[in-house]
C-alpha positions in Angstrom: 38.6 -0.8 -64.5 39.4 1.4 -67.3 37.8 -1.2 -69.8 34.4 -1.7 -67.8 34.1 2.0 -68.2 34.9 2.3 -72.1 32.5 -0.7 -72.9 29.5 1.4 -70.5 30.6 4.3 -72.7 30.7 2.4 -76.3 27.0 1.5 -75.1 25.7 4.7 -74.1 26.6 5.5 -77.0 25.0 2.7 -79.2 22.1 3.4 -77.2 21.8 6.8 -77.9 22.5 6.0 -81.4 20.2 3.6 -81.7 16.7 5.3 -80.7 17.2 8.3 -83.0 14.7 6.5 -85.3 12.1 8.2 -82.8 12.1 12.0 -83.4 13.6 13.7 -80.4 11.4 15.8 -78.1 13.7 18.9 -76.8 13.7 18.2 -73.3 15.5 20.1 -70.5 16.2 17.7 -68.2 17.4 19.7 -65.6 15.5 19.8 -62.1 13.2 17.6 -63.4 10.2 15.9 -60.6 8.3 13.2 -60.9 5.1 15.8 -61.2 6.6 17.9 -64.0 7.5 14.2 -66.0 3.6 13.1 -65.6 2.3 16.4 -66.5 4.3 15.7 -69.5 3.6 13.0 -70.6 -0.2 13.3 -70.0 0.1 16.8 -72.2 2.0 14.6 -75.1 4.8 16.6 -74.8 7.4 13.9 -74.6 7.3 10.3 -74.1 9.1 8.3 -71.7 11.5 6.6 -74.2 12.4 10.5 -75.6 13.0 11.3 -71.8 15.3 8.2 -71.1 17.0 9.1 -74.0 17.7 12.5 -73.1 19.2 11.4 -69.8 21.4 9.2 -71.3 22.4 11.9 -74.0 23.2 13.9 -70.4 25.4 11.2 -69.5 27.5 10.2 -72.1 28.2 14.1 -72.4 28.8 15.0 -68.6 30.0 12.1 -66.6 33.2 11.5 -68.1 34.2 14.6 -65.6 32.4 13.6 -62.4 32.5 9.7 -62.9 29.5 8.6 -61.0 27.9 6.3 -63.1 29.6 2.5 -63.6 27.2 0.7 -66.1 24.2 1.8 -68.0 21.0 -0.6 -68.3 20.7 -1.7 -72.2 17.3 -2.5 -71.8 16.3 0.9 -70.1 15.0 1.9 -73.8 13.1 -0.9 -74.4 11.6 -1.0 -70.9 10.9 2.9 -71.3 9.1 2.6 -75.0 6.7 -0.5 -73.0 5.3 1.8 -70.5 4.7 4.5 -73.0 2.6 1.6 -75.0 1.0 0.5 -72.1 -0.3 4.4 -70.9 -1.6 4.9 -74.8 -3.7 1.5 -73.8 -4.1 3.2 -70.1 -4.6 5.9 -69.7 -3.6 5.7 -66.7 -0.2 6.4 -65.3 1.8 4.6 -62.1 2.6 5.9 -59.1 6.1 6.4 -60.2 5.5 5.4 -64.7 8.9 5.8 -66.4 10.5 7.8 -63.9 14.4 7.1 -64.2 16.1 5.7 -61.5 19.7 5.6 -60.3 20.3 2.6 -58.3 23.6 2.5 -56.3 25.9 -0.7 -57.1 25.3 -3.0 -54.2 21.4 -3.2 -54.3 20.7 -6.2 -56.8 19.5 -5.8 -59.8 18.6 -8.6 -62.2 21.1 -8.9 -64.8 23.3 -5.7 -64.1 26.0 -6.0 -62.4 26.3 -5.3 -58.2 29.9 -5.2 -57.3 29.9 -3.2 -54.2 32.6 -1.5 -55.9 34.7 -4.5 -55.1 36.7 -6.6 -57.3 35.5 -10.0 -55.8 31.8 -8.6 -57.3 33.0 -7.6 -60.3 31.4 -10.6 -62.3 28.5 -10.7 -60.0 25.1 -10.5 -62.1 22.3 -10.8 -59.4 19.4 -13.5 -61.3 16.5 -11.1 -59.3 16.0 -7.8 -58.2 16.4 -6.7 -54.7 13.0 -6.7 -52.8 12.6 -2.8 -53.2 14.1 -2.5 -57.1 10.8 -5.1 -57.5 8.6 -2.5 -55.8 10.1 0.2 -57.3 9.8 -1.2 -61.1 6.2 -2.5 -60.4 5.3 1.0 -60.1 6.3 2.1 -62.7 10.1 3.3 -62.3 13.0 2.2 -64.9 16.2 1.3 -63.9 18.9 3.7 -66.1 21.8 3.2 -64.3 23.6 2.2 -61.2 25.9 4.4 -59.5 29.5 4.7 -57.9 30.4 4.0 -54.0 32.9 3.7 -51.7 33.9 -0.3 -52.0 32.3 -2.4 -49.6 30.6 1.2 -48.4 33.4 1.2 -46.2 33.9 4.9 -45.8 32.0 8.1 -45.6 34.7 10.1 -46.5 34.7 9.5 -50.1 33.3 7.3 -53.3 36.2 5.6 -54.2 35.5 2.2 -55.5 37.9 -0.7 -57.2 36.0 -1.0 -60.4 35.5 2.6 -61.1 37.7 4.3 -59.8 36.6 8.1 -58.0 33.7 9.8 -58.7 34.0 14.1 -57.8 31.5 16.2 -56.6 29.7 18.0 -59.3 29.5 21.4 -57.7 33.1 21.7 -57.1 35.0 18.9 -58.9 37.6 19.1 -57.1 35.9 18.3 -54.1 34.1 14.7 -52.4 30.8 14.2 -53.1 31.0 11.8 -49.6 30.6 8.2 -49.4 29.7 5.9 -49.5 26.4 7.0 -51.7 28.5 9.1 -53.3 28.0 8.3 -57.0 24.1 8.5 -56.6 24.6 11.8 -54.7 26.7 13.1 -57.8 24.5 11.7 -60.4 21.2 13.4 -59.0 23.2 16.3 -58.4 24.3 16.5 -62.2 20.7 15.3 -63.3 21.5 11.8 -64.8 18.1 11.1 -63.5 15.0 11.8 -61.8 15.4 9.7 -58.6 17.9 7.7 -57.0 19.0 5.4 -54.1 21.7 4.7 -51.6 22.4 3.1 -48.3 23.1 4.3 -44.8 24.7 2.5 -42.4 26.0 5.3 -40.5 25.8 8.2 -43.1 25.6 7.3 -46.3 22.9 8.7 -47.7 22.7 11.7 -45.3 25.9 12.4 -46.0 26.4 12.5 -50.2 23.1 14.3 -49.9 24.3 17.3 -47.7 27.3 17.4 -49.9 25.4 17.4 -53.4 22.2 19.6 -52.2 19.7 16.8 -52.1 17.3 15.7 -50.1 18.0 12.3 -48.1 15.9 10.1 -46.3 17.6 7.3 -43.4 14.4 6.4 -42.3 13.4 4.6 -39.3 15.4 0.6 -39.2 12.5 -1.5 -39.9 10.5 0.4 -42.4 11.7 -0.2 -45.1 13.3 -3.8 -46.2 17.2 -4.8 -47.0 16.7 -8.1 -48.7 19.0 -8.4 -51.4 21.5 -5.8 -50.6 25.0 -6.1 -50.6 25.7 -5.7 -46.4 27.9 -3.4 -44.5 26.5 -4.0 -40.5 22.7 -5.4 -41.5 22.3 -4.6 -37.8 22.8 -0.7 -39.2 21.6 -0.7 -42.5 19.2 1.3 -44.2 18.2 1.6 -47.5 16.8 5.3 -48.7 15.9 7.9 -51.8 18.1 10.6 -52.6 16.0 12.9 -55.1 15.9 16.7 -55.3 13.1 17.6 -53.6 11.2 16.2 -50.5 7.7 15.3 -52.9 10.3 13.1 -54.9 11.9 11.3 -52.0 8.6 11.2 -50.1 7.1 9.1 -53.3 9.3 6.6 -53.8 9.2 5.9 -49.9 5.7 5.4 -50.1 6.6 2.7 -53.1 9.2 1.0 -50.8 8.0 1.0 -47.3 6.3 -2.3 -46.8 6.4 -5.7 -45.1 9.5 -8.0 -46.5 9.2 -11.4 -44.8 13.1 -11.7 -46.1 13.9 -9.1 -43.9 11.8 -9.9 -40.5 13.1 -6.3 -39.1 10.1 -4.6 -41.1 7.5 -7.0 -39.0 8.3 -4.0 -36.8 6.4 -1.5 -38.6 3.3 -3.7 -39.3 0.7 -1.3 -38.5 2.7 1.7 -38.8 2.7 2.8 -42.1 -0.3 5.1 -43.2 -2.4 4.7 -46.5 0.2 7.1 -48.3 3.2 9.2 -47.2 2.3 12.2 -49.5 -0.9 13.5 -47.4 1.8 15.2 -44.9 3.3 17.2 -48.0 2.5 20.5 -46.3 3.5 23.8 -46.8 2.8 25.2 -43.8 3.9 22.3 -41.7 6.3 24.2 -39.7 3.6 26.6 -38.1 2.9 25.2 -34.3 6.0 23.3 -34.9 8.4 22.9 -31.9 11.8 22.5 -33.1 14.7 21.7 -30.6 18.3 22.6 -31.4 21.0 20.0 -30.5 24.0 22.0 -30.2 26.3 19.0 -28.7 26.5 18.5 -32.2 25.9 21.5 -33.2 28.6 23.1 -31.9 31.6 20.6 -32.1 34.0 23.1 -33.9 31.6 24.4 -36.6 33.2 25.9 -39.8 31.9 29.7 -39.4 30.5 30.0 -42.9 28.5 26.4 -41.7 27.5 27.5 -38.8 26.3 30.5 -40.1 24.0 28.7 -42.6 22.3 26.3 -39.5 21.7 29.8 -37.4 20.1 31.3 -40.7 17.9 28.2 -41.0 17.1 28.6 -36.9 15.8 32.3 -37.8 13.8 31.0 -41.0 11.7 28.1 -39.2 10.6 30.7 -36.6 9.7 33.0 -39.5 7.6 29.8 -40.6 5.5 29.5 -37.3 8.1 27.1 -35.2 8.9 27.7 -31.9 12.5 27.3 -31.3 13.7 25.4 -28.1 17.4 26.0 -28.1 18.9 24.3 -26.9 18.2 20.5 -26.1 20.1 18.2 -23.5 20.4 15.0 -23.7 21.2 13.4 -19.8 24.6 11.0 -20.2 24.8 11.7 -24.1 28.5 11.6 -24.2 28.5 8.1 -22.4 25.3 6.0 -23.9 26.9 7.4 -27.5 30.0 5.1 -26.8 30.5 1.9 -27.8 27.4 1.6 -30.2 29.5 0.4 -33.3 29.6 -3.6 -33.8 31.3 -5.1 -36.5 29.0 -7.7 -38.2 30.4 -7.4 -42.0 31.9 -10.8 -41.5 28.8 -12.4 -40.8 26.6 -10.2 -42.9 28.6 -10.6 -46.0 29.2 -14.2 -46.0 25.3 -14.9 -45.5 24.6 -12.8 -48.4 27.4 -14.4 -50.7 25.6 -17.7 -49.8 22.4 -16.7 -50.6 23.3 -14.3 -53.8 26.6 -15.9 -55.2 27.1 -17.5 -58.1 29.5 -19.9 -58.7 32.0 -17.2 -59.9 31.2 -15.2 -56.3 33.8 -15.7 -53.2 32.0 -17.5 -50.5 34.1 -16.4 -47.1 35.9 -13.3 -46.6 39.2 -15.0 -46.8 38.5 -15.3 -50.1 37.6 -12.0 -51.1 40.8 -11.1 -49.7 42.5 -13.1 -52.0 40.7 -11.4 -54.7 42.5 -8.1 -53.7 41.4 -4.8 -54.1 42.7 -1.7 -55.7 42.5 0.5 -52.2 44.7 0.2 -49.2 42.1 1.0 -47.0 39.7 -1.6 -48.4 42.3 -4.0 -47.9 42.7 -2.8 -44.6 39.0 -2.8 -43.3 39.0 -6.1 -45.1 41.8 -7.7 -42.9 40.6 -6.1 -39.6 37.2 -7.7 -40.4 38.6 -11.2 -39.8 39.3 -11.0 -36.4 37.4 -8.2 -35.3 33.7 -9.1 -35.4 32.6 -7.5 -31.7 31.2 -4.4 -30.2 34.1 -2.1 -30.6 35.5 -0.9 -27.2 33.1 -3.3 -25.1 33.9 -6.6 -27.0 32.1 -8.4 -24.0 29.2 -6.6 -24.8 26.5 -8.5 -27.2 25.5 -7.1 -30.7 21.7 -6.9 -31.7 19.5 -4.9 -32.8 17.7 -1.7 -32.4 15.1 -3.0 -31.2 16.9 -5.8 -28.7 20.2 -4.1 -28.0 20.6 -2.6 -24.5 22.8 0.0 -25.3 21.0 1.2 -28.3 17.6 0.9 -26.4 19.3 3.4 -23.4 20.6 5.6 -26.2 17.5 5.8 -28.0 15.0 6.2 -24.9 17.4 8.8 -23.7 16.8 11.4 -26.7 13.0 10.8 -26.5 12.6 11.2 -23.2 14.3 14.7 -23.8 11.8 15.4 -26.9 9.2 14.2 -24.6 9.5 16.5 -21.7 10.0 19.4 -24.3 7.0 18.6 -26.3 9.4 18.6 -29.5 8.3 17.2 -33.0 12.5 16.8 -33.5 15.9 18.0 -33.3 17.7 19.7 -35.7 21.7 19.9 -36.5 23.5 20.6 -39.4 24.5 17.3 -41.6 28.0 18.0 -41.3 29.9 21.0 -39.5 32.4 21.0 -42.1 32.5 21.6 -46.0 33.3 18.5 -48.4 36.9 18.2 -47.9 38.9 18.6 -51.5 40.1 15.0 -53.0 43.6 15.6 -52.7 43.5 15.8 -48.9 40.1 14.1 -47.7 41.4 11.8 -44.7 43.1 15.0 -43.1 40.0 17.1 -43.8 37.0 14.7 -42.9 35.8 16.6 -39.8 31.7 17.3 -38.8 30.2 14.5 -40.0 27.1 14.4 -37.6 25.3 12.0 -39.5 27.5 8.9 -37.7 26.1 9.9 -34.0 22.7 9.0 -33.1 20.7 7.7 -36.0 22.6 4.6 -37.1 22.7 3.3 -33.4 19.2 4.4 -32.2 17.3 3.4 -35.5 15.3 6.5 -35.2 14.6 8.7 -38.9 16.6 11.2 -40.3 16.3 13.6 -42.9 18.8 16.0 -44.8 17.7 18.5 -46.3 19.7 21.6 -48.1 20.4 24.9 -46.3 22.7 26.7 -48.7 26.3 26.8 -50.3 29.7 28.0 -48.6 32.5 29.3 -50.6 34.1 27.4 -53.4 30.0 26.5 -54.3 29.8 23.7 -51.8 26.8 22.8 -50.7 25.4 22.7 -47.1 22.6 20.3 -45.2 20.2 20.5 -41.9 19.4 17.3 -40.3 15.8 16.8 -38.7 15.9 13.6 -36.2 12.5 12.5 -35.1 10.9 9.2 -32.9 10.4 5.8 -34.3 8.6 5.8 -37.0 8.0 9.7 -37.0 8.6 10.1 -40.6 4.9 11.8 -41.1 6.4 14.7 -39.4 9.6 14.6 -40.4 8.4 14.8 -43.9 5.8 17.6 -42.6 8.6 19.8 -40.9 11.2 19.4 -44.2 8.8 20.1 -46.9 7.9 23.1 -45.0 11.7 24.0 -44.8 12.1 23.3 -48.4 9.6 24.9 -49.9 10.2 28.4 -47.9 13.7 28.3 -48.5 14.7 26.3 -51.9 18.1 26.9 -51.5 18.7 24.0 -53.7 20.3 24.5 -57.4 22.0 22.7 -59.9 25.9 22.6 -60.4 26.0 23.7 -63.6 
């Protein structure tokens, strides 16, 4: 582990090293957007290869502290100084034209490594880029880094992986920065790039985000495709941006969200994404709003200084033209919520070993086992997988999914029809009820994670956005949770939110 990391720093290093042949624009790379970047670059202020440079300067002197970075892309220079060649030609800059990206480490990228923070992946060099990385780098975006996670994306405690050991939370290092997105959460927190990407099976992008004052989109399952990413329960997954700001996040979903024939789940939203995402950027998207408070969440043994922030953010989107319904009940939530977890990673992992592997790659689980790992609760997850491969607490129970599962239909229809008869545009909780928890003690202290409840099962969107800082500079999240395929509004109703507010800022 500790070698990987040297050689990724020896390279940073020659990188940075190596362009210094160009002179150096003085760029403050902090808080950077994807409009501020193109305004640049179309003034001639600095290029794109000047502004990858800078971020990796950034790195190489910052992340030796927070550790959320695992291997830096040695042709992100060369890639950087094309696009800057091809908009000389141009004129004309794409959607998302060399714009940064941190990828997290189990989305495959061609010829970077995507261990899953797992030491069976370790040698695993994907030959092509996921579906979305493809998108994402047709329009434009470069590919700096990949980030730290919890192995396998087993918990959303913590990022905690057996090739990189743990990554902290830059606000407070000695603090999570949550899991299992945690390294991407930490690296947009700390400005190692413009935009970045994680996974959410039942928090994981959600989660990080609240933790590292981001924005983070779990959008609706089915909108966006999973082909070519390393599997925790496909039947859950989601794949997400986690950027600064809502315009950010909202423009590279408009790159990703599209029809994957690899991943027949996104047939479902043929016909249901619009001509662009960034028409509902609005300001004022909160006046006429009706916003319903879900305090069964809500109110499951809030930390004060928490709860405090979420009633402040109740009082603010009435100041913005909402009307408040408060609060919402959901008929039988505490009994269609049960028993919505199935455990697929079996299945899921040892069809995308087949597909993906190379000959160095395990092909079954038993073998990854073998292989080992570096955590005891890897290993453990690991060895419960081999047997237990049902619906947890209702084995008898079929697993599908959210579109032919029973239990997740019922769960899902029951929340609407409450939206429904209230006329709401979404309900609103905080992300988690409880402050990271520090490192030293974060299985005792991981309490509040809301993210985990409805979302993951029902395969409706959900967006975190930030709502402040508790003591110790920690940050804070609200959740909005809106209907299939609602992510118009939902993006309406949180740029609104963010733009009133901005209670985001950096760590440093």
């Amino acid at each position: 582990m500790q070698a990987f990391k040297k050689f990724n720093l020896m390279l940073l290093t020659a990188l940075f090293f190596a362009c210094q042949g160009e002179k150096q624009a003085d760029i403050e790379v902090s808080e950077l957007t994807i409009s501020k970047i193109h305004q640049a670059y179309q003034n001639g202020d600095y290029t794109s290869e000047q502004l990858v440079s800078a971020y990796l300067e950034r790195i190489s002197q910052m992340d030796s502290s927070i550790n959320a970075i695992t291997f830096i892309n040695p042709e992100a220079l060369e890639i950087a100084k094309n696009l800057d060649q091809e908009y000389q030609e141009t004129k004309t800059l794409r959607p998302l034209h060399g714009i940064p990206l941190i990828v997290k480490d189990n989305i495959n990228t061609k010829d970077l490594p995507t261990t899953a923070g797992s030491l069976a992946l370790k040698d695993f060099y994907p030959k092509e880029d996921a579906f979305i990385i493809k998108r994402l780098i047709q329009a434009g975006a470069i590919v700096i880094a990949k980030s730290n996670m919890a192995e396998w994306a087993f918990s959303p405690m913590h990022s905690h992986s057996s090739t990189a050991g743990i990554t902290r939370n830059p606000y407070n290092l000695d603090h999570v920065p949550a899991g299992s997105s945690g390294g991407t959460g930490a690296a947009m927190a700390a400005n190692f790039g413009t935009i970045g990407l994680g996974t959410d099976t039942g928090n994981s992008i959600r989660g990080p985000s609240s933790h590292n004052a981001l924005v983070g989109f779990r959008t609706t399952l089915g909108l966006i495709s999973r082909e070519g990413i390393v599997p925790l329960y496909l039947r859950n997954d989601v794949v997400g941006p986690m950027c600064r700001t809502v315009e950010d996040a909202v423009k590279v979903l408009e790159v990703m969200a599209a029809f994957d024939p690899q991943d027949p789940i996104t047939g479902h939203a043929q016909g249901k994404i619009p001509e662009n995402y960034t028409q509902f950027l609005d300001k004022e998207g909160l006046t006429g709003a009706r916003i319903g408070v879900f305090r069964t969440l809500s109110e499951n043994n809030p930390d004060p200084e928490i709860k405090a922030l979420f009633e402040q953010a109740i009082l603010d989107m009435q100041s913005m033209g909402a009307t408040i319904i408060d609060s919402v009940l959901v008929q039988d939530f505490d009994s269609l919520r049960q028993d919505q977890w199935c455990a697929t990673f079996k299945e899921d992992l040892e069809t995308f070993l087949a597909e993906y592997g190379n000959p160095q790659t395990p092909k079954t689980l038993e073998e990854v086992i073998a292989i080992g790992t570096a955590s005891d609760f890897a290993k453990i997850r690991l060895e419960t997988f081999l047997t237990n491969s049902g619906r947890w607490g209702s084995p008898e129970i079929g697993c599908g999914d959210a579109y032919t599962d029973e239990k997740r239909i019922a769960f899902r229809e029951a929340i609407e029809k409450a939206m429904d008869e209230l006329n709401l545009d979404a309900l609103i909780y905080p992300s988690w009820n409880n402050a990271p928890a520090t490192i030293a003690n974060f299985q005792e202290e991981y309490k509040g994670d809301n993210s985990q409840v409805i979302a993951p099962h029902t395969g409706q969107p959900a967006f975190t956005v930030p709502i402040g800082f508790t003591s110790g500079n920690l940050p804070a999240g609200i959740q909005f949770l809106g209907r299939m395929y609602a992510e118009p509004i939902l993006i309406r109703l949180a740029y609104a939110y963010e733009q009133h507010t901005k209670h985001r800022k950096p760590p440093f």
